[in-house]
Every structure is written in structure tokens, then in C-alpha cells.
N, CA, C and O atoms as a GROMACS GRO file, in nm:
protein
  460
    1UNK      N    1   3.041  16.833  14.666
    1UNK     CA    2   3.117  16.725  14.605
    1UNK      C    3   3.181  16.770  14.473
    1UNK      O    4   3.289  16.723  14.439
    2UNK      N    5   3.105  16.875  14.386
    2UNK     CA    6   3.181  16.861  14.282
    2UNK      C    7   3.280  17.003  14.274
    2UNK      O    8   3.353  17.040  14.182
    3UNK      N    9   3.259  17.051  14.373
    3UNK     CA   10   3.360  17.167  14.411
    3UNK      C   11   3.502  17.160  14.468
    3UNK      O   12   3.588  17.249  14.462
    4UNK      N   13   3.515  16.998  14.543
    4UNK     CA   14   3.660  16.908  14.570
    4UNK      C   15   3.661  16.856  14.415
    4UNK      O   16   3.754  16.890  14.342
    5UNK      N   17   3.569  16.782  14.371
    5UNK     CA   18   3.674  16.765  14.223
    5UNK      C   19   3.742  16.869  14.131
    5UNK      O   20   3.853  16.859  14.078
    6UNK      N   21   3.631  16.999  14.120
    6UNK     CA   22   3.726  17.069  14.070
    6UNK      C   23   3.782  17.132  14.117
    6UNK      O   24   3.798  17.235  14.051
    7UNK      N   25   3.833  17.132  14.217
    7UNK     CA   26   3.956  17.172  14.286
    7UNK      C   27   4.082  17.078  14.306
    7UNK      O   28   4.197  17.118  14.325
    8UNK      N   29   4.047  16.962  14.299
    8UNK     CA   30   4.157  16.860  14.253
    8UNK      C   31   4.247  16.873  14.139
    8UNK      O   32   4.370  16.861  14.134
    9UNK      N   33   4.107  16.919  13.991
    9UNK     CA   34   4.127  16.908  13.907
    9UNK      C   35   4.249  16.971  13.847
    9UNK      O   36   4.326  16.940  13.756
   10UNK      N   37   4.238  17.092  13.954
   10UNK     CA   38   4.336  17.215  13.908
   10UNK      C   39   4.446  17.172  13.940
   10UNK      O   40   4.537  17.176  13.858
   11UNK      N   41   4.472  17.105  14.104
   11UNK     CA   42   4.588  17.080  14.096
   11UNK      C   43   4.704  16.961  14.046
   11UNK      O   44   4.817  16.934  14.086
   12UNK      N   45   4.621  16.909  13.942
   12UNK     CA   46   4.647  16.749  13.909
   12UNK      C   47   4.757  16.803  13.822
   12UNK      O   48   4.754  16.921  13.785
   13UNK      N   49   4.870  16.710  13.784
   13UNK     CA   50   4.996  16.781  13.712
   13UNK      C   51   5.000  16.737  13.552
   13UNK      O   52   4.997  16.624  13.503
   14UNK      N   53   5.006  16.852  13.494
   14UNK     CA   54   4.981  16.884  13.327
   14UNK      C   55   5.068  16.806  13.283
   14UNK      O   56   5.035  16.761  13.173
   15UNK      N   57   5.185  16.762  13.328
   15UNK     CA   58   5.317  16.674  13.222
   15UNK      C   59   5.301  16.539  13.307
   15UNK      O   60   5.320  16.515  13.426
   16UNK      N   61   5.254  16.451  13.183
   16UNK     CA   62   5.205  16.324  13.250
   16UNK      C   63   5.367  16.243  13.250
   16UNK      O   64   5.457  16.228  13.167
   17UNK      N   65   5.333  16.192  13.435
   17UNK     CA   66   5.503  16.137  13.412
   17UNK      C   67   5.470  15.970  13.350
   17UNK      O   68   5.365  15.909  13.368
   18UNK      N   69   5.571  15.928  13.287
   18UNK     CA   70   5.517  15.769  13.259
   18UNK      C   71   5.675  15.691  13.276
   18UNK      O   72   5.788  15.706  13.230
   19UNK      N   73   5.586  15.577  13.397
   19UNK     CA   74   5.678  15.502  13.443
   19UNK      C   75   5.595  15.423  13.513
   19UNK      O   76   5.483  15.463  13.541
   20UNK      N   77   5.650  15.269  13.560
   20UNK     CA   78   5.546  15.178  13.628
   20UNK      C   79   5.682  15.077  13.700
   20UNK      O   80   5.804  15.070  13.686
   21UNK      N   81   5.571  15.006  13.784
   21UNK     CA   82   5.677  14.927  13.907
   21UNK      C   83   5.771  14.871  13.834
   21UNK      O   84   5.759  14.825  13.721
   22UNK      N   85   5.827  14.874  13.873
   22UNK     CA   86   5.972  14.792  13.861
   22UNK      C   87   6.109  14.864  13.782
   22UNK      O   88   6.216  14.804  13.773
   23UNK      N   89   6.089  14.984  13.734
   23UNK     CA   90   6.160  15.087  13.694
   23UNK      C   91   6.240  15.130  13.746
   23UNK      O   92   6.233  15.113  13.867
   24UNK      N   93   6.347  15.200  13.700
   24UNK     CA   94   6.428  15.302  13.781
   24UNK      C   95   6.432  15.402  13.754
   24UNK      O   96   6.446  15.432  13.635
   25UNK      N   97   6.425  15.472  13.826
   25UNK     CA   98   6.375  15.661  13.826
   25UNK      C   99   6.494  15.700  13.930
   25UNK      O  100   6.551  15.643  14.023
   26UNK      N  101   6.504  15.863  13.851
   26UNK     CA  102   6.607  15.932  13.930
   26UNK      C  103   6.486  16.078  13.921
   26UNK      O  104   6.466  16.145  13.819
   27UNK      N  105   6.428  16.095  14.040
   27UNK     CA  106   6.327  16.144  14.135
   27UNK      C  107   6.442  16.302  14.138
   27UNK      O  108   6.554  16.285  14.188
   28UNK      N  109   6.405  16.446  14.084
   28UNK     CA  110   6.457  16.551  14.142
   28UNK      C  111   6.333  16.646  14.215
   28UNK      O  112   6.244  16.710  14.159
   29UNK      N  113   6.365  16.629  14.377
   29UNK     CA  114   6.264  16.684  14.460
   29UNK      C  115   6.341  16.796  14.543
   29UNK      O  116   6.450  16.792  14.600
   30UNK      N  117   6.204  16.946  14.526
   30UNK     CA  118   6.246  17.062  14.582
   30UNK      C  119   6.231  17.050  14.724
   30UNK      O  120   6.123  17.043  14.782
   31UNK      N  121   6.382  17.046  14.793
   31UNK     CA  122   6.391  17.083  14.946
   31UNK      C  123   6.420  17.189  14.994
   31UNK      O  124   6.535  17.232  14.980
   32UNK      N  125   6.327  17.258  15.059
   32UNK     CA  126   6.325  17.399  15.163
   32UNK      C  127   6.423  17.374  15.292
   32UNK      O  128   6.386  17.294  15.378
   33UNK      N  129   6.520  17.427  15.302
   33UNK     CA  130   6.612  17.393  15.405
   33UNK      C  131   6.604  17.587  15.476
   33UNK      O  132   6.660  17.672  15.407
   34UNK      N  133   6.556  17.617  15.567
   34UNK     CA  134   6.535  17.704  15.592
   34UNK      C  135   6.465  17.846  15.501
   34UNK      O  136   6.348  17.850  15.463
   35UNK      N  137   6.563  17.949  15.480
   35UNK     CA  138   6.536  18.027  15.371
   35UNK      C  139   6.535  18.001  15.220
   35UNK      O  140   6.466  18.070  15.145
   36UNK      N  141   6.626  17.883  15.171
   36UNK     CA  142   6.726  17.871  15.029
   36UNK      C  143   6.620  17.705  15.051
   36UNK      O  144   6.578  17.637  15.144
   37UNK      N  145   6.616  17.703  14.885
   37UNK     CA  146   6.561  17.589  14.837
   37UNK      C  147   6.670  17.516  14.774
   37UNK      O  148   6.754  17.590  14.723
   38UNK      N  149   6.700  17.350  14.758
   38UNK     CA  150   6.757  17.342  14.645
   38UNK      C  151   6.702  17.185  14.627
   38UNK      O  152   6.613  17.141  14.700
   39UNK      N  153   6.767  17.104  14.520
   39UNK     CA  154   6.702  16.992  14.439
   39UNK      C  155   6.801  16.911  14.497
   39UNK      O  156   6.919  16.946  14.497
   40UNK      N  157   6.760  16.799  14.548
   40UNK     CA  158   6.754  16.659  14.576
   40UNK      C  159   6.757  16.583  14.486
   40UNK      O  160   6.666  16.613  14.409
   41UNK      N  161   6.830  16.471  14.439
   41UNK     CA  162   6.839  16.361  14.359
   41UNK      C  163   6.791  16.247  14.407
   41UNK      O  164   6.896  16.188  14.432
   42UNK      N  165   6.661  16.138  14.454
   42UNK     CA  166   6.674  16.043  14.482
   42UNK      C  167   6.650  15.980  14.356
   42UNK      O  168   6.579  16.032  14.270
   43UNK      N  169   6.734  15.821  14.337
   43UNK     CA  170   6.707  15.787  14.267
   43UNK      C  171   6.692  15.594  14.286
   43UNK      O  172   6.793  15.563  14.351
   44UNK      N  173   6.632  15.500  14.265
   44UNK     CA  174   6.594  15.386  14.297
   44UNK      C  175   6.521  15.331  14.190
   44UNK      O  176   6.502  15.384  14.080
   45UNK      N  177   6.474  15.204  14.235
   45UNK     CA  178   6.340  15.115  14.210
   45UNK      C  179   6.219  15.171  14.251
   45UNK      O  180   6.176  15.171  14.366
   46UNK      N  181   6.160  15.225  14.143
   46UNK     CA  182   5.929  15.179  14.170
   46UNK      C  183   5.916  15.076  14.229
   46UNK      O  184   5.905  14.974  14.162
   47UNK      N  185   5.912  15.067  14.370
   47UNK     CA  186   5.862  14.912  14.403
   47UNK      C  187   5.697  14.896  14.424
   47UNK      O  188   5.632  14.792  14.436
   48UNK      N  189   5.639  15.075  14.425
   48UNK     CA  190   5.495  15.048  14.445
   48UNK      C  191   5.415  15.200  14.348
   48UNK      O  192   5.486  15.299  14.328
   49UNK      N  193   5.292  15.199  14.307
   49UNK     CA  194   5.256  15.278  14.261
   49UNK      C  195   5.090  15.253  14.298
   49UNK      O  196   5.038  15.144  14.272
   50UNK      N  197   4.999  15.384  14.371
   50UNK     CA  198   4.915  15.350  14.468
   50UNK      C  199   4.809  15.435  14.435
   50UNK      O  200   4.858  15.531  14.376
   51UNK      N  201   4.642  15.451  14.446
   51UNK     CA  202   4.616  15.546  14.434
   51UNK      C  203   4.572  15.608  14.341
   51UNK      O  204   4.665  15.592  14.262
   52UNK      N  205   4.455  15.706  14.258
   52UNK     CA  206   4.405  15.707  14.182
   52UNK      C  207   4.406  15.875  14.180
   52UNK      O  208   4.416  15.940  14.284
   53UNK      N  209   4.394  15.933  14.055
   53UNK     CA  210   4.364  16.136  14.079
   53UNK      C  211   4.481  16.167  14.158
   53UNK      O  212   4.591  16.111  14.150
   54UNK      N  213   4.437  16.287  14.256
   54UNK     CA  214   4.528  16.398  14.295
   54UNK      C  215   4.619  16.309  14.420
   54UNK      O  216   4.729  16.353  14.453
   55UNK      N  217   4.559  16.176  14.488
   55UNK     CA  218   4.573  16.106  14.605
   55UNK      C  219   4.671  15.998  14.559
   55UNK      O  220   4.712  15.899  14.620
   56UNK      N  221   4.697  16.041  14.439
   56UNK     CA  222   4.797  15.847  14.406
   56UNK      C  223   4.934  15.928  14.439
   56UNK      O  224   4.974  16.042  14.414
   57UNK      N  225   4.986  15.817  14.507
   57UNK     CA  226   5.153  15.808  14.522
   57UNK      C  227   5.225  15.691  14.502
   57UNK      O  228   5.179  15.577  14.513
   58UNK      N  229   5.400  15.735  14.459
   58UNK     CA  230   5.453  15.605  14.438
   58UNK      C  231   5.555  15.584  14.504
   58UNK      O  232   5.588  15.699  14.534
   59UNK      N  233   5.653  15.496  14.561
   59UNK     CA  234   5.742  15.446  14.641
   59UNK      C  235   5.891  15.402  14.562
   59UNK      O  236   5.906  15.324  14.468
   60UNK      N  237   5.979  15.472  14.627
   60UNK     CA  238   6.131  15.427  14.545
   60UNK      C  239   6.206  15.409  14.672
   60UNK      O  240   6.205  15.471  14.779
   61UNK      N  241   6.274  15.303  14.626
   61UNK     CA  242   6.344  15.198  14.742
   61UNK      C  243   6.453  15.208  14.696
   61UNK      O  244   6.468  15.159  14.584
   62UNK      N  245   6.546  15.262  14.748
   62UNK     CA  246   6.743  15.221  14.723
   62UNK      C  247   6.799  15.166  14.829
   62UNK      O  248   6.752  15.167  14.942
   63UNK      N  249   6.936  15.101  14.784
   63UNK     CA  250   7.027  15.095  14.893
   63UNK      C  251   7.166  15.245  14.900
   63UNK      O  252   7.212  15.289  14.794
   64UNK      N  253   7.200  15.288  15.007
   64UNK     CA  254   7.222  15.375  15.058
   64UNK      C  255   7.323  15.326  15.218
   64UNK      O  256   7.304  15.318  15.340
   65UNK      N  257   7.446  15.301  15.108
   65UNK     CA  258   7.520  15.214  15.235
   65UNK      C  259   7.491  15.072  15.321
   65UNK      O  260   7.523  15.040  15.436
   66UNK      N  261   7.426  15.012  15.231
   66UNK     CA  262   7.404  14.847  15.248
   66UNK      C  263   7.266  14.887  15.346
   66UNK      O  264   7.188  14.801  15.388
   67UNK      N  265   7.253  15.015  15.371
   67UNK     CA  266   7.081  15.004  15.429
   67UNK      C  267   6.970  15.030  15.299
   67UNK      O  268   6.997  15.101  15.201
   68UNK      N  269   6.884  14.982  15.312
   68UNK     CA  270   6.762  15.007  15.226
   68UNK      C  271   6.690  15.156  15.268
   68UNK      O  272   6.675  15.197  15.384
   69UNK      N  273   6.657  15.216  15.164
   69UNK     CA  274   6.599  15.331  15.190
   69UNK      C  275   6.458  15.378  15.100
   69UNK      O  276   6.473  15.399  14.979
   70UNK      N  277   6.360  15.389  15.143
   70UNK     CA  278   6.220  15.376  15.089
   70UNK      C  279   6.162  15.533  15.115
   70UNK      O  280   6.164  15.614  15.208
   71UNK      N  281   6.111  15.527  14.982
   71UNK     CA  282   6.085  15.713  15.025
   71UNK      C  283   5.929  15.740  14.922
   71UNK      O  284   5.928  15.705  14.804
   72UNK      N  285   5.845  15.783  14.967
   72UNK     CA  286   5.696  15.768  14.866
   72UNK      C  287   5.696  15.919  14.876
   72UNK      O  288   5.716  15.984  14.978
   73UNK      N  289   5.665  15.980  14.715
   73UNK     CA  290   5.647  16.120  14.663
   73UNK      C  291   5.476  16.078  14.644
   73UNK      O  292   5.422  15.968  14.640
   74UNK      N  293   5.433  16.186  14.637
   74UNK     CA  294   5.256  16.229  14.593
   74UNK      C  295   5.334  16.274  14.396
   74UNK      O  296   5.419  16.350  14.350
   75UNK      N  297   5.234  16.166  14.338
   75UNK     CA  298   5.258  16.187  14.179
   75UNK      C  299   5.241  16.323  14.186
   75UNK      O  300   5.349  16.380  14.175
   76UNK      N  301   5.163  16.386  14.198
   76UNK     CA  302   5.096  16.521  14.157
   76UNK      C  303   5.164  16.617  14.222
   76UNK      O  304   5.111  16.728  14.211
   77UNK      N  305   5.296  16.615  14.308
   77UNK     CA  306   5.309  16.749  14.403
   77UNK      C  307   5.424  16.843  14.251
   77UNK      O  308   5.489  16.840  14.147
   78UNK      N  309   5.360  16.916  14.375
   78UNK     CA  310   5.425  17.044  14.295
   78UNK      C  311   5.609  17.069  14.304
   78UNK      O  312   5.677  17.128  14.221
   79UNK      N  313   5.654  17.006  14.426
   79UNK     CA  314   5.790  16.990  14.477
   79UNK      C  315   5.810  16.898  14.343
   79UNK      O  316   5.824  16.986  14.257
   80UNK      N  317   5.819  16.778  14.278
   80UNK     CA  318   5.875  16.692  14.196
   80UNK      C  319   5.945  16.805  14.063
   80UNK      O  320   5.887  16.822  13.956
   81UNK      N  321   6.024  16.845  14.084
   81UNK     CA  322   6.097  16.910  13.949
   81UNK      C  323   6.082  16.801  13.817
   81UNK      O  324   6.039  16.849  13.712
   82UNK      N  325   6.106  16.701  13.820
   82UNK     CA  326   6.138  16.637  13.699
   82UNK      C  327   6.148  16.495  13.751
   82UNK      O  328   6.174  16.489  13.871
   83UNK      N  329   6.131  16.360  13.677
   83UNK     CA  330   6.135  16.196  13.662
   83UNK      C  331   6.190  16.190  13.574
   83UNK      O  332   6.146  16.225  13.465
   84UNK      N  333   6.331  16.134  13.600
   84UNK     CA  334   6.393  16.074  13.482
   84UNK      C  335   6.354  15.885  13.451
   84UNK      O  336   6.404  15.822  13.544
   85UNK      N  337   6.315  15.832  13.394
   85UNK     CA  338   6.338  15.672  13.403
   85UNK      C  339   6.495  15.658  13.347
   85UNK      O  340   6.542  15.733  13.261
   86UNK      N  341   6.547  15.579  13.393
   86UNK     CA  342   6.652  15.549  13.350
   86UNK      C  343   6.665  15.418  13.325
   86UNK      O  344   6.766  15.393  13.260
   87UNK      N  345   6.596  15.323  13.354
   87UNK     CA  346   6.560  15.197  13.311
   87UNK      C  347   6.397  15.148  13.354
   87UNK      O  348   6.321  15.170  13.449
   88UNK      N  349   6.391  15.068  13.221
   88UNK     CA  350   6.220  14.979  13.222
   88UNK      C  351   6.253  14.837  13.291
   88UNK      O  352   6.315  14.745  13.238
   89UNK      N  353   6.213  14.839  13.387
   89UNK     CA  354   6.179  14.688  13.426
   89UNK      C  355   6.116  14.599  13.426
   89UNK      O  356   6.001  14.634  13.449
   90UNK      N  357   6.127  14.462  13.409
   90UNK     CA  358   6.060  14.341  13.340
   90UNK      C  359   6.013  14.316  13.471
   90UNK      O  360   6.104  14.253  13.526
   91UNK      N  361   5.921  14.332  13.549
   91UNK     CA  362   5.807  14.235  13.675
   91UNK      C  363   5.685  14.214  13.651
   91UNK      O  364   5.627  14.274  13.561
   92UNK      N  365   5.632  14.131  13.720
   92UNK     CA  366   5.487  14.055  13.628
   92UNK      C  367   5.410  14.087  13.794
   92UNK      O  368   5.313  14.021  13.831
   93UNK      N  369   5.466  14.185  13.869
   93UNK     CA  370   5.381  14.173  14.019
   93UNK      C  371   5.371  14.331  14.001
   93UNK      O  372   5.457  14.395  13.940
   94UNK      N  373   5.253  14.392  14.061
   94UNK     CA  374   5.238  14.541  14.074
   94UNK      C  375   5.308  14.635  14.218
   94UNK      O  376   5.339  14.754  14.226
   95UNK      N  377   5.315  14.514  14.331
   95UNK     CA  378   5.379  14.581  14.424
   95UNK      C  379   5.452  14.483  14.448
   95UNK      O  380   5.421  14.364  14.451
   96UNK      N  381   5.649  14.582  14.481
   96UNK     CA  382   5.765  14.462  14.495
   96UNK      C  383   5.805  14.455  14.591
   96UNK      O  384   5.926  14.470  14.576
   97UNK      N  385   5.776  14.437  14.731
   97UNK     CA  386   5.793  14.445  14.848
   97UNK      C  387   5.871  14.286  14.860
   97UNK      O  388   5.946  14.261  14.954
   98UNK      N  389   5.845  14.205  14.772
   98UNK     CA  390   6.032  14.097  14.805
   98UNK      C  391   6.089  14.162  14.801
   98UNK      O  392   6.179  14.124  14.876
   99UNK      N  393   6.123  14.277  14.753
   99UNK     CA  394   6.268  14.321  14.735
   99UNK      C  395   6.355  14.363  14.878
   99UNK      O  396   6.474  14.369  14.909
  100UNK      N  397   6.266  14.381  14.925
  100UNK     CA  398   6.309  14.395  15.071
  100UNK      C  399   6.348  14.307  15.160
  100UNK      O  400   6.389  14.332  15.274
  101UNK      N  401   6.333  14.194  15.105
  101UNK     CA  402   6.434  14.112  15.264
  101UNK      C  403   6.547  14.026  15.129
  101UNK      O  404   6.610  13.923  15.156
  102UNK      N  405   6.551  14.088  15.002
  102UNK     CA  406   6.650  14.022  14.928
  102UNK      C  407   6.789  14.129  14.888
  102UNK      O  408   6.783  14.252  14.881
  103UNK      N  409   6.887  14.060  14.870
  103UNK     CA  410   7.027  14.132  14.860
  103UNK      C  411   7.097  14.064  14.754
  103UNK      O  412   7.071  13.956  14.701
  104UNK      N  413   7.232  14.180  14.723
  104UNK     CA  414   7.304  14.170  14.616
  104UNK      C  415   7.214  14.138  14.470
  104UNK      O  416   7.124  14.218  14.444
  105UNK      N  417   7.238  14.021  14.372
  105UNK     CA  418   7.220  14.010  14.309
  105UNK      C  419   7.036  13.974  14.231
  105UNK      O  420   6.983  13.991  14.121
  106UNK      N  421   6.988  13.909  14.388
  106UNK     CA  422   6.903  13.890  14.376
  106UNK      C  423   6.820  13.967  14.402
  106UNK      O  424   6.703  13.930  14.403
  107UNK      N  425   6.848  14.077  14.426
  107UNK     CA  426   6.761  14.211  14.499
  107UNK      C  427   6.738  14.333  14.377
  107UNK      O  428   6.700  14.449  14.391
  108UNK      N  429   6.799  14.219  14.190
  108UNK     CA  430   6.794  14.346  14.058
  108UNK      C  431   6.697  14.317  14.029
  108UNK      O  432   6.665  14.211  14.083
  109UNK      N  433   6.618  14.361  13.960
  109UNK     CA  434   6.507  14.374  13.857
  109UNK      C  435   6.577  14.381  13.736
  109UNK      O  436   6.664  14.465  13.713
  110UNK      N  437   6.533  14.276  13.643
  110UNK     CA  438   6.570  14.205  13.477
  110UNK      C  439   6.512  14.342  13.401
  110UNK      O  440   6.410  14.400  13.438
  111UNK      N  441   6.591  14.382  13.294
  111UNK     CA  442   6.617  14.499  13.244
  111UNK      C  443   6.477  14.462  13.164
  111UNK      O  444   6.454  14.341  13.163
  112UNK      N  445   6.377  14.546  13.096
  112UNK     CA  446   6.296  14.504  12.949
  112UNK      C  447   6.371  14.500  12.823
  112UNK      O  448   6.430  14.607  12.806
  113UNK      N  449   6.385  14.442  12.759
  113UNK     CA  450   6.396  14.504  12.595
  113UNK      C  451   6.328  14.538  12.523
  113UNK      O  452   6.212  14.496  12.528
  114UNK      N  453   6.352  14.596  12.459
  114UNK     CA  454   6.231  14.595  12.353
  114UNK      C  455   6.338  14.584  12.201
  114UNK      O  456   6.396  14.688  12.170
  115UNK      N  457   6.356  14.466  12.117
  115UNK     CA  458   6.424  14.456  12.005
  115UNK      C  459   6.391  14.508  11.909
  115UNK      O  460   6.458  14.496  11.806
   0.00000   0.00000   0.00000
């Protein structure tokens, strides 16, 4: 047992990302397309954040041509180049799964301020 923790331990990721549901993140993830690697931009809503240590993952939901598109990274992988937040969002729920059967206007998340 304590030979899986520290082996977790090692691979848990040194640059703590900070961001929480309802955010928008622009996600740059390393894709292996045969021989040549290159970086991916997804970028969306946190609609979920799951999971505790090396096993937590979080979920970013866009639209992508009037379809919805939902895509969950492992916090800790080694593929995640970089999390940008690009906006803090004001939700009082931890997982936003309305967001999914709602559209246009009603489908934003209210910006935070902080004055």
C-alpha cells in the first residue's frame, strides 16, 4: 500500500493548476499523431472537477458548430502543456451539467468580479 502512494506521489504534477467549475480554460494538450507530436487548443467551460490525488479529473464542455463538445483531461497527466483560465465564473453548484440541454444565452456562466 504505501509503495502505490509513493509512486503516485512522484507522478502528481509540481505546478499546481488553479481553476474551479464554472471557469473558462483554454486546455493546451500534447497529441501524438503518428511519428510528430503537436499541441491542441481546447478551450471551454469547467463544467465538472472530480476526484482526489493522481485519479482526479476535470471536464470542459464547448460548442463546436452548434454541437456541444465535452472532453475530460486527468489533472495530473503529463500530456497537459499548460491551463490558461481566461475567465472566473460566478456558480454556486460544483457540477454544471444544466448546461447541457441549455442554449444561446442561457447556456453563459455570469463573469466573477472581484472590485
Amino acid at each position: 500500500m504505501d509503495i502505490i502512494r509513493q509512486l503516485e506521489e512522484e507522478q502528481l504534477r509540481k505546478d499546481e493548476l488553479d481553476f474551479n467549475t464554472g471557469d473558462t480554460v483554454r486546455v493546451h494538450y500534447r497529441i501524438k499523431e503518428g511519428t510528430r507530436e503537436r499541441i491542441q487548443v481546447f478551450e471551454g467551460t469547467v463544467i465538472k472537477i472530480q476526484g482526489t490525488g493522481l485519479r482526479s479529473t476535470f471536464t470542459v464542455r464547448r460548442l463546436s458548430y452548434g454541437v456541444g463538445v465535452e472532453r475530460t483531461f486527468s489533472l495530473h497527466s503529463p500530456r497537459i502543456e499548460k491551463l490558461e483560465v481566461t475567465r472566473h465564473g460566478k456558480v454556486r453548484k460544483a457540477k454544471l451539467f444544466y448546461l447541457r440541454d441549455r442554449q444561446g444565452k442561457s447556456a453563459k456562466v455570469k463573469e466573477k468580479r472581484n472590485y
